[in-house]
TILO-410754 format. One record per residue (C-alpha): residue number from 0; residue in one letter; y, x, z. Coordinates in Angstrom, 3 decimals. Each point is the difference from the previous one (the first is absolute). Layout:
<pt NUM 'A' <Y X Z>>
...
//
This chain:
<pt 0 'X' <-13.303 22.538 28.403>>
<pt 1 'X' <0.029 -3.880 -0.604>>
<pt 2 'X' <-2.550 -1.401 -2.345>>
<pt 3 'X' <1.264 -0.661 -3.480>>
<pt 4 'X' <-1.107 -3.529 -1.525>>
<pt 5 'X' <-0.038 0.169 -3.867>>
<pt 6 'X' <0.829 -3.997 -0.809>>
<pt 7 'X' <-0.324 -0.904 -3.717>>
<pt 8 'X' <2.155 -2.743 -2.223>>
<pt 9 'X' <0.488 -2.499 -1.452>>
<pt 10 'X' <-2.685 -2.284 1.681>>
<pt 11 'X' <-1.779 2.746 1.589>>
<pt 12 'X' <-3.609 -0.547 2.582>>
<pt 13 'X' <1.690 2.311 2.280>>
<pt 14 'X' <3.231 -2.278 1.096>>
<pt 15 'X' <-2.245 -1.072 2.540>>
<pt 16 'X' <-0.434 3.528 1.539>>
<pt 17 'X' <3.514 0.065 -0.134>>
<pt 18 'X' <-0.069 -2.769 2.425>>
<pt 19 'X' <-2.533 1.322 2.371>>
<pt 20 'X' <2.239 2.996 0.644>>
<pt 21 'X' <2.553 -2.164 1.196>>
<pt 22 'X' <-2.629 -1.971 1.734>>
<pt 23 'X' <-1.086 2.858 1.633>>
<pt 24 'X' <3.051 1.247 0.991>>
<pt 25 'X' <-0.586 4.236 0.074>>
<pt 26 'X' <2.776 1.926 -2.175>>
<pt 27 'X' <-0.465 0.208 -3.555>>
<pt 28 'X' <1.189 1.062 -3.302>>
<pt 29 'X' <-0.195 -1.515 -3.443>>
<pt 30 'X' <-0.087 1.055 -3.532>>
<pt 31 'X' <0.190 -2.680 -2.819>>
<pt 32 'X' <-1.962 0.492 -3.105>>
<pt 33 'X' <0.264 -1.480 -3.188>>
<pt 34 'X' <-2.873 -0.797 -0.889>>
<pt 35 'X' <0.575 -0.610 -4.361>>
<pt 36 'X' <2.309 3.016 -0.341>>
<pt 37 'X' <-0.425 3.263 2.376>>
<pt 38 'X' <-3.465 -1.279 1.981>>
<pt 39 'X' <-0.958 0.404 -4.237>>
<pt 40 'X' <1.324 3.662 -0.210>>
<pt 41 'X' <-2.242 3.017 0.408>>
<pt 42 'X' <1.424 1.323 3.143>>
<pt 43 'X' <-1.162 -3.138 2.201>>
<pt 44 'X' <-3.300 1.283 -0.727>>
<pt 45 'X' <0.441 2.719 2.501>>
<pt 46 'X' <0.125 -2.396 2.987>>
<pt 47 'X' <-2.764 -2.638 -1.561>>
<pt 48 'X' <-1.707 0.717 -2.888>>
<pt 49 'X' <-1.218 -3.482 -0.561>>
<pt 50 'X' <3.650 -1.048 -0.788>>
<pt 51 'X' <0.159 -2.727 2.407>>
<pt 52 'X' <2.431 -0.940 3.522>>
<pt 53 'X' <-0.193 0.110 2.962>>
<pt 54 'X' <-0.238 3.221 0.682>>
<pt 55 'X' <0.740 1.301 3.492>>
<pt 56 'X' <0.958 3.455 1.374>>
<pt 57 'X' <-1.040 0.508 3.805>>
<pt 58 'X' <1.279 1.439 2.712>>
<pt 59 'X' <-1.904 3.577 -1.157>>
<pt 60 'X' <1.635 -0.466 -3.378>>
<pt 61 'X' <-3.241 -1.284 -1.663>>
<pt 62 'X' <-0.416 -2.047 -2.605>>
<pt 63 'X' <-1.908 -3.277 0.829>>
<pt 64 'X' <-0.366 -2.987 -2.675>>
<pt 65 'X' <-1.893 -3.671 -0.432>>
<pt 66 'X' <1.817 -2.553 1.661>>
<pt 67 'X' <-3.682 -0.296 2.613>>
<pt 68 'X' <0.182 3.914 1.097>>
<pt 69 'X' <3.917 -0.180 0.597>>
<pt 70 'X' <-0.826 -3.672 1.579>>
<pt 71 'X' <-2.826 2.074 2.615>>
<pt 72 'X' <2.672 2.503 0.684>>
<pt 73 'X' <2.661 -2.386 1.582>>
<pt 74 'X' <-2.990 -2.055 1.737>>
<pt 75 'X' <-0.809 3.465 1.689>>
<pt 76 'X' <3.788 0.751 0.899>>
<pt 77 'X' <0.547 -3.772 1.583>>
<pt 78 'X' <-0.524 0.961 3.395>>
<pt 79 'X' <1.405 -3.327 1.161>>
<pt 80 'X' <-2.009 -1.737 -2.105>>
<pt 81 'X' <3.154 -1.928 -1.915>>
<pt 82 'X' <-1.735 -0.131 -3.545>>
<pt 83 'X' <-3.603 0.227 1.049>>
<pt 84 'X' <-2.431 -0.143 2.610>>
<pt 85 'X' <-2.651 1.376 2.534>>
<pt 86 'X' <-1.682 2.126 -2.578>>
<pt 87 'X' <-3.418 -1.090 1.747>>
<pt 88 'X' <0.672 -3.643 -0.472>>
<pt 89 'X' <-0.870 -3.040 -1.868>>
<pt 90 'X' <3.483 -0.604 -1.448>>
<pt 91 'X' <0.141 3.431 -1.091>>
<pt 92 'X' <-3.019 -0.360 -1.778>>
<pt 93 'X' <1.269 -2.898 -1.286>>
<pt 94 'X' <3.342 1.322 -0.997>>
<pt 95 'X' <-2.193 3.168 -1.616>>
<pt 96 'X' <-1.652 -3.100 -1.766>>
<pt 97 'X' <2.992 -1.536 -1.488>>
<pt 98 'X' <1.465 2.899 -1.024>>
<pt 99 'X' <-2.815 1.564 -1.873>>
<pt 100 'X' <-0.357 -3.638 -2.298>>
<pt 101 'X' <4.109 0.199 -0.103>>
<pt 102 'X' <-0.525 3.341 -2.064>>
<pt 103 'X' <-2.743 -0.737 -1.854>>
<pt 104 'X' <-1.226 -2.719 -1.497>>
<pt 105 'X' <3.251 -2.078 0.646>>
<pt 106 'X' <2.201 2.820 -1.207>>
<pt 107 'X' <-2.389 0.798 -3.119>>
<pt 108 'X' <0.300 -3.269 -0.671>>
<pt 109 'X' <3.496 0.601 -1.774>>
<pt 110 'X' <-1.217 3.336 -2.286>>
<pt 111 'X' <-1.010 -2.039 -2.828>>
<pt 112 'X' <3.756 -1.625 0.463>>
<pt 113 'X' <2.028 3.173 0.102>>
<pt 114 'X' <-2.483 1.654 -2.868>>
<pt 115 'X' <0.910 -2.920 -2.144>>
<pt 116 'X' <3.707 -0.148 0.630>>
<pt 117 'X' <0.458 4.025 0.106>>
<pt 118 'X' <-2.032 0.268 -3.220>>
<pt 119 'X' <1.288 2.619 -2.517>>
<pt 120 'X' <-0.559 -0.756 -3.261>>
<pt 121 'X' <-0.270 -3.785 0.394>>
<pt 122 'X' <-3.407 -1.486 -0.503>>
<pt 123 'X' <0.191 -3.556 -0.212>>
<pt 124 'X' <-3.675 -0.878 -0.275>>
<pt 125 'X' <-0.732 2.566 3.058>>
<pt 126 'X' <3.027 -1.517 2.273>>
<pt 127 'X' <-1.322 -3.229 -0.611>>
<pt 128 'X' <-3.592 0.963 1.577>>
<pt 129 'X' <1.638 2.100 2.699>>
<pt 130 'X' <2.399 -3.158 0.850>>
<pt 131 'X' <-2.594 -2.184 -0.009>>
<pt 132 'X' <-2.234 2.427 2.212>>
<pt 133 'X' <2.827 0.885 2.709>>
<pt 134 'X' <1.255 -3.658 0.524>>
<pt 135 'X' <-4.009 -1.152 0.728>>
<pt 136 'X' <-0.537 3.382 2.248>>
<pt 137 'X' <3.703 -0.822 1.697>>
<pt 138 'X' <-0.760 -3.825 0.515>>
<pt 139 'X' <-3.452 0.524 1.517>>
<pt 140 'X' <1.348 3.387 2.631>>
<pt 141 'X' <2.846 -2.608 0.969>>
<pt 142 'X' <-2.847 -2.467 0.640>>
<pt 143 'X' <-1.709 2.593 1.887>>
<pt 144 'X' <3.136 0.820 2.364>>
<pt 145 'X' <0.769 -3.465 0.539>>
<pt 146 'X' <-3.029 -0.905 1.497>>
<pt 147 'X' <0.391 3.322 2.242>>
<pt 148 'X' <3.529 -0.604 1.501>>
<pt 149 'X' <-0.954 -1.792 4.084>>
<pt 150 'X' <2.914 -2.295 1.462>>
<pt 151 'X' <2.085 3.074 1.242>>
<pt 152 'X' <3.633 0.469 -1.201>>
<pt 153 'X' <-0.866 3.303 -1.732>>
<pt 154 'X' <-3.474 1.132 -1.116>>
<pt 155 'X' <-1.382 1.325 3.153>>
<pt 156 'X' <2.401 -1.085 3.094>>
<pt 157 'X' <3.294 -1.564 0.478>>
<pt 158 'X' <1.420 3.716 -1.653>>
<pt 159 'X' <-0.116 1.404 -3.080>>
<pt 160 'X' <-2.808 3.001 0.249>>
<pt 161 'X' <-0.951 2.231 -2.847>>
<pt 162 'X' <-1.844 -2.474 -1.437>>
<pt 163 'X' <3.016 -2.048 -0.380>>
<pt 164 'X' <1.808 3.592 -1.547>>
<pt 165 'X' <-3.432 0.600 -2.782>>
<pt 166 'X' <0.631 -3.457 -1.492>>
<pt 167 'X' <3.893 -1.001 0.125>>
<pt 168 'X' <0.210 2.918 -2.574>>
<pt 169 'X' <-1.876 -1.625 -2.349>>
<pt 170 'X' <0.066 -3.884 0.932>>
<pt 171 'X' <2.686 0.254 -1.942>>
<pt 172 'X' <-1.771 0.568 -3.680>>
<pt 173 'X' <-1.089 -3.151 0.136>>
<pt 174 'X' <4.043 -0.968 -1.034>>
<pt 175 'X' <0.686 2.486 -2.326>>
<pt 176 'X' <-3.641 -0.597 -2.308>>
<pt 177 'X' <0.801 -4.076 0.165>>
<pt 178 'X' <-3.404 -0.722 0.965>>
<pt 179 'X' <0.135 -2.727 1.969>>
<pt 180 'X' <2.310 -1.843 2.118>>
<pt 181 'X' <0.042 1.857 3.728>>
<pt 182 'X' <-0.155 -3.453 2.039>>
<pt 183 'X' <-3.636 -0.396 -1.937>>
<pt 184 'X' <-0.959 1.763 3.202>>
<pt 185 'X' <1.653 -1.304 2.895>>
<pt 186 'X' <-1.151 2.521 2.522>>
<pt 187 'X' <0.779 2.690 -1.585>>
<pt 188 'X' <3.358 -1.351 -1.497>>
<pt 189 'X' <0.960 -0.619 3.855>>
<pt 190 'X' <-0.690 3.370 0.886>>
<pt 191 'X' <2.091 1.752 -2.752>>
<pt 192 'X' <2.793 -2.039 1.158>>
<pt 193 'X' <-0.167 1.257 3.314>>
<pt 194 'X' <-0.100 3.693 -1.323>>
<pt 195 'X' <2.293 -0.086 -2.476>>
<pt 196 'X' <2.720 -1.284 2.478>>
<pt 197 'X' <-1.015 2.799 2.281>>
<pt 198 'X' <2.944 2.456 0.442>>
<pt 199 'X' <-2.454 2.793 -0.737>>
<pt 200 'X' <-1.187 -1.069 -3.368>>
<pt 201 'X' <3.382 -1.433 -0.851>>
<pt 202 'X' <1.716 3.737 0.476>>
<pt 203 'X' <-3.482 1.747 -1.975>>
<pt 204 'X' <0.932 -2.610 -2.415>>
<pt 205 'X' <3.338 0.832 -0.569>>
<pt 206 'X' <-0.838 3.602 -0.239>>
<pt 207 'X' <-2.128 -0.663 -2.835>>
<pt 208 'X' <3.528 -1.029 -1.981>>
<pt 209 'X' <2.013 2.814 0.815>>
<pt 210 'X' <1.671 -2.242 3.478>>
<pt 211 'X' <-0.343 3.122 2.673>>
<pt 212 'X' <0.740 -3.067 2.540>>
<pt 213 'X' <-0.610 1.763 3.207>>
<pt 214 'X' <-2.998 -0.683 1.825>>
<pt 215 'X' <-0.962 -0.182 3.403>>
<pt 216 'X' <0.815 3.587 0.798>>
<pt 217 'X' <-3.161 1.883 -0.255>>
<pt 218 'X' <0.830 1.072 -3.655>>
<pt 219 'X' <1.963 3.215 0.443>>
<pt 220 'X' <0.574 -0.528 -4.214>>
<pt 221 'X' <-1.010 1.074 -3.484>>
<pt 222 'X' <-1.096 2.998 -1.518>>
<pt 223 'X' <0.503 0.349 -3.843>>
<pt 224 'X' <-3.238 0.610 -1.957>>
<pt 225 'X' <0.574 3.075 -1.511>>
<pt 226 'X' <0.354 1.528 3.618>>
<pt 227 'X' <-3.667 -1.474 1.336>>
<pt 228 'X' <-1.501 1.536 -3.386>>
<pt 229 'X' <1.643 3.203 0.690>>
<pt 230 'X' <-0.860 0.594 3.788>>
<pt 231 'X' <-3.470 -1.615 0.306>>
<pt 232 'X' <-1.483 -0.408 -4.075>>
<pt 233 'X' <-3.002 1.928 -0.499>>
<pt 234 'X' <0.615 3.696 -2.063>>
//
């Protein structure tokens, strides 16, 4: 069977794996999840209990989450090395580098964001602190990256790896929290140009609002929810 990618919205980290497929170019299927209504509802909990996307279903119809594992499972299936590299290499350990910081401590960086604006009942004096806490933590991971990204058009090379796939998914928060400006960090700002004019994270993009634009031909289409729960959920 194809491998079923689980893609969450709106704003969701795994747009970027999205991408990669397409990158990658192996045939693929898609479910889209909504993330504040049905991702919410009990039954979800049979394919991840920890309520969260991506979520992937293999080949073997197993259920394989965190955006890292489902990263490690396209690096092992890119046998011409489109999205990755010579596993015993220094730019794969650098790309293993990049991601890793991508999806932690720069995408932590935005909890103390989403707890404050998700918060339920409102809290003012706690949303203040938790503002205050994500914009510092946010600034200072941007800081980080900046001084990470070398001269090359996309994070690693002159294409966009799964490097470039970890953080396009989130680069994004930065926008929708209003923390800063993104041109306060020029590298960076550069490179999320680049991607987001990319045809591959233009049509994971559109996805994410309901445009089923077609992509480059290695998505064979959707698969509703309710049918993923039903023929690979846990009992």
């Amino acid at each position: 069977m194809e491998p079923i990618l689980l893609y969450g919205f709106p704003a969701g980290s795994s747009m970027g794996l999205v991408a990669a497929f397409e990158w990658l170019g192996r045939p693929y299927q898609l479910c889209r999840v909504d993330m504040l209504g049905e991702m919410r509802e009990p039954a979800y909990q049979r394919l991840n209990p920890r309520v969260e996307t991506p979520a992937l279903i293999t080949e073997r119809g197993e259920v394989l989450t965190e955006n890292l594992a489902i990263a490690a499972w396209l690096e092992a299936r890119d046998s011409a090395r489109r999205i990755s590299f010579d596993p015993q290499s220094p730019s794969a350990d650098r790309m293993h580098q990049l991601m890793a910081f991508i999806n932690t401590g720069f995408t932590a960086a935005f909890s103390p964001l989403w707890a404050a604006m998700e918060m339920s009942p409102p809290n003012p004096m706690m949303k203040d602190v938790l503002q205050t806490w994500g914009r510092e933590s946010v600034l200072k991971r941007h800081d980080q990256l900046e001084a990470m990204i070398g001269e090359m058009p996309f994070l690693l090379a002159d294409r966009p790896t799964l490097a470039d796939a970890i953080l396009i998914g989130v680069a994004r928060w930065l926008d929708i929290h209003q923390v800063a400006a993104s041109t306060r960090w020029p590298k960076l700002a550069a490179l999320r140009s680049r991607l987001e004019a990319d045809p591959a994270v233009i049509y994971a993009t559109a996805l994410e609002s309901g445009d089923m634009q077609p992509g480059n031909g290695a998505c064979s289409g959707h698969i509703a929810l309710p049918e993923v729960i039903e023929r690979f959920g846990a009992a």
